[in-house]
C-alpha positions as CSV (number, residue, x, y, z in Angstrom):
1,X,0.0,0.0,0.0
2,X,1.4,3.1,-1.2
3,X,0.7,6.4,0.8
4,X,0.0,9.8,-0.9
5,X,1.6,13.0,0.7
6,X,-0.7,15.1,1.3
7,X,0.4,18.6,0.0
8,X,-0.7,20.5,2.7
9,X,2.0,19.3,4.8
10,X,5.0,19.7,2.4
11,X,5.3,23.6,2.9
12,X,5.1,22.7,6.9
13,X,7.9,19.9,7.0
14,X,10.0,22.4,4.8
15,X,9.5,24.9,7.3
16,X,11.2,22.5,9.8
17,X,13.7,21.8,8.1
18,X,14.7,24.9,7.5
19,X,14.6,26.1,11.5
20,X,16.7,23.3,12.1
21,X,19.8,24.0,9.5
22,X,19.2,27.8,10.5
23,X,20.1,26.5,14.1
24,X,23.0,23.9,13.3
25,X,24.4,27.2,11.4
26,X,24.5,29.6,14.5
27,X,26.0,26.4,16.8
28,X,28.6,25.7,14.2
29,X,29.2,29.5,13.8
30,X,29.8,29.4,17.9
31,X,31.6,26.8,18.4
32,X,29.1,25.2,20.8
33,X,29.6,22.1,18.8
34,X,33.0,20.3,18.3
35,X,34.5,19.6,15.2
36,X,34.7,16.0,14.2
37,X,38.5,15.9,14.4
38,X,38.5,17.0,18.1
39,X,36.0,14.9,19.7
40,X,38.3,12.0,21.5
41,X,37.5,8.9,23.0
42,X,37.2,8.6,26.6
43,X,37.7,5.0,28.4
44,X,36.6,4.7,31.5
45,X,37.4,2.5,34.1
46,X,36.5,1.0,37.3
47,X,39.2,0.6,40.3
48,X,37.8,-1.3,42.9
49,X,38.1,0.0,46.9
50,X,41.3,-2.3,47.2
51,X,43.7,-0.6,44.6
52,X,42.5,2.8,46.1
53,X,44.2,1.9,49.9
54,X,47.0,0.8,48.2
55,X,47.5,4.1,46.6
56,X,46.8,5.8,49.6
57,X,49.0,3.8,51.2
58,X,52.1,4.8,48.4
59,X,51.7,8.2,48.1
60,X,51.8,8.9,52.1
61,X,55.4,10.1,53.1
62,X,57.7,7.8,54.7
63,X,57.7,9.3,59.2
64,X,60.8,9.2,60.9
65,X,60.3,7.5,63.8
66,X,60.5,9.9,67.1
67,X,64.1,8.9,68.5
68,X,64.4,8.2,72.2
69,X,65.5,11.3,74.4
70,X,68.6,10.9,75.7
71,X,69.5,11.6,79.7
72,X,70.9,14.8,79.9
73,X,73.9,14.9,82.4
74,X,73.7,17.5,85.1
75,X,77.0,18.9,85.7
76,X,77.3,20.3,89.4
77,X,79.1,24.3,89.0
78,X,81.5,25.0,91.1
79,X,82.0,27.8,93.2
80,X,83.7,30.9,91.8
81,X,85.9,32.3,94.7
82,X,85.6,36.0,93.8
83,X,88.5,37.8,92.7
84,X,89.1,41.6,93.5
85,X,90.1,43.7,90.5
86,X,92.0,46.4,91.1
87,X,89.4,49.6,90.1
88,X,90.1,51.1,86.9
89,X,90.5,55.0,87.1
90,X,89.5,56.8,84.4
91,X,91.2,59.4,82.5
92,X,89.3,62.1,84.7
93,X,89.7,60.9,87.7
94,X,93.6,60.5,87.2
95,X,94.2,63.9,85.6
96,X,91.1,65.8,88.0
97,X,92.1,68.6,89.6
98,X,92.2,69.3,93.4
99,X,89.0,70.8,94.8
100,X,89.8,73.6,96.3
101,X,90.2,74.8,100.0
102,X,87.0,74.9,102.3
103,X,86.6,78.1,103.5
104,X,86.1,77.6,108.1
105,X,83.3,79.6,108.9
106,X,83.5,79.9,112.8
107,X,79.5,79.3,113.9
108,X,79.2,81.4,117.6
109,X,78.4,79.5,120.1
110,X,75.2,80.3,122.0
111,X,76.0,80.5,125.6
112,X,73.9,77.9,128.0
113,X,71.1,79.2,129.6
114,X,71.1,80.1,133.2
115,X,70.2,77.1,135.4
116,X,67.2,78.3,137.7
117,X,68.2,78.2,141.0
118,X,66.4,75.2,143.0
119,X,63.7,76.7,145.4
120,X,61.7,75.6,148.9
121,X,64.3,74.8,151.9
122,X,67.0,72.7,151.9
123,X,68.1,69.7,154.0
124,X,71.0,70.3,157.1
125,X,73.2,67.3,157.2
126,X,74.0,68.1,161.1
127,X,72.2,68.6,164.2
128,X,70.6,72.3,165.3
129,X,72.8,72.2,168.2
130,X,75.6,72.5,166.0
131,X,74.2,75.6,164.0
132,X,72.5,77.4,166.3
133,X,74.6,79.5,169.0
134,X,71.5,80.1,171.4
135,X,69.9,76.9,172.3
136,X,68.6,75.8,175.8
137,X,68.1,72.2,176.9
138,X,64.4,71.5,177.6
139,X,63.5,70.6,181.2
140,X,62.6,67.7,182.7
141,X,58.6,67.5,183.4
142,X,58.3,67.1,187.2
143,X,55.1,64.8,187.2
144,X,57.1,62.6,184.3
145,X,60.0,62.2,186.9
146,X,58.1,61.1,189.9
147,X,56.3,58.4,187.2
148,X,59.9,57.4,185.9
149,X,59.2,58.6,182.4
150,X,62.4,58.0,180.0
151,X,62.5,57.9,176.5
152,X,64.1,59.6,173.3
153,X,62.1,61.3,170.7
154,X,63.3,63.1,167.0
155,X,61.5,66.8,166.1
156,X,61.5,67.9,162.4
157,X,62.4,71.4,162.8
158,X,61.6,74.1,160.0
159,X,64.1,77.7,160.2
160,X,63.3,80.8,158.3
161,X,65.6,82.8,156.0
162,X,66.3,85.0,159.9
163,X,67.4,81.5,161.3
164,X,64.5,81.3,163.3
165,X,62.6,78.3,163.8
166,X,59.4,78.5,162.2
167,X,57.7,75.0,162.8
168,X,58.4,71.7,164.5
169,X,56.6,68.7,165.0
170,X,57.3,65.3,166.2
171,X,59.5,63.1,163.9
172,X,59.6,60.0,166.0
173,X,57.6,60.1,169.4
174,X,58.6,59.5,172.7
175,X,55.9,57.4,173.7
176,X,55.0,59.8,176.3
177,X,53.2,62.9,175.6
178,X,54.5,65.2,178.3
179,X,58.4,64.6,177.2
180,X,57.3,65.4,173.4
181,X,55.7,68.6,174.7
182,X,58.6,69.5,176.5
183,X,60.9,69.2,174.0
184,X,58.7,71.3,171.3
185,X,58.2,74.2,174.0
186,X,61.7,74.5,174.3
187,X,63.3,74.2,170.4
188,X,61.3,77.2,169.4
189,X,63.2,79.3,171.8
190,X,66.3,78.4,169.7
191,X,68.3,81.1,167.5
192,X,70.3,79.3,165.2
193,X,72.4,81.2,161.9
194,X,70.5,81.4,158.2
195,X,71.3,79.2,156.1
196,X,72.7,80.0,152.8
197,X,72.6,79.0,149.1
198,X,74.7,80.3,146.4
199,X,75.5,83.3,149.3
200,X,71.9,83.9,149.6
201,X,69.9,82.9,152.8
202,X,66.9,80.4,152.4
203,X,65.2,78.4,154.7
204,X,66.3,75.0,155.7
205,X,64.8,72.2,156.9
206,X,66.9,69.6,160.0
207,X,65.9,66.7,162.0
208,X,67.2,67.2,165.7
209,X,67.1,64.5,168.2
210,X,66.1,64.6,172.5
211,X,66.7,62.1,175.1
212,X,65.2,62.2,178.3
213,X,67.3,60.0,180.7
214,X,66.4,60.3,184.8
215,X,70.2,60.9,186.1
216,X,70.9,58.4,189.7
217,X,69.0,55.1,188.0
């Protein structure tokens, strides 16, 4: 069975064909499609997991293995006895000049300050019997006779500038109130000479001693 072409599709299939060599012209003109001399054949093929370790395995570089560290020796330093040098002068201090003279200045001296004089009454070593030119002995109380009173008694005695005694008052007691009496009656009677400090008269203070003793015991 032979088929007809129908005319009507002749222009259409011309049309086509005409689309396609306008396109095979622009890729050729391009370069978008190789030439037949430059396409190449390409073999491919297949390496199994095996031959890729072993490549691997190859093209890794050869390590050095780490070498043991070696004991280091300690070596004990000695002691350095230190040597003096002799100082090195320099060229200034050998050709320096000499300082020059240092001119005394005499600084006065500030005199001391006059020591103040000590004040209130001083202390007599010795008795008032030895000072004082008038002086009685005290007498015995009668009623402290007939009783048999005996005893020995100290008076602090206090002298004005004059030399005259201005209080007294019992040191050391008796033990019997009538011989302490008597003696105190009697010591302010007493004249005695100033006593003197730095050639000045001040009062002075001394500590004179009675005993009463009955005489034929």
């Amino acid at each position: 069975m032979v088929a007809k072409l129908n005319p009507i599709f002749l222009p259409g299939m011309l049309f086509v064909l005409a689309v396609h060599g306008a396109l095979l012209y622009v890729l050729w003109i391009h370069r978008l499609i190789p030439p037949p001399e430059q396409i190449a054949k390409i073999f491919v093929n297949f390496v199994t997991a095996s031959k890729v370790e072993e490549v691997r395995k190859l093209d890794l570089p050869l390590l050095p293995s780490k070498p043991k560290p070696k004991p280091r020796l300690v070596q004990k330093q000695q002691p350095q006895q230190p040597v003096s040098e002799a100082p090195e002068l320099s060229e200034a201090e050998v050709i320096a000049p000499p300082s020059p003279p240092v001119e005394v200045v005499e600084v006065p001296v500030p005199e001391p300050a006059p020591m103040l004089a000590p004040t209130g009454p001083i202390t007599l070593s010795a008795e008032l019997s030895v000072t004082c030119p008038e002086l009685t002995p005290p007498d015995y109380p009668p009623l402290s006779r007939r009783l048999g009173e005996e005893g020995k008694l100290v008076l602090r005695v206090e002298l004005d500038e004059s030399g005259h005694v201005d209080t007294a008052s019992v040191a050391e007691s008796s033990s019997y109130k009538r011989l302490d009496e008597a003696a105190l009656a009697v010591v302010k009677t007493w004249r005695c000479n100033p006593s003197l400090r730095n050639g000045q008269p001040v009062r002075a203070v001394a500590l004179q001693p009675f005993n009463f003793v009955l005489q034929g015991n």
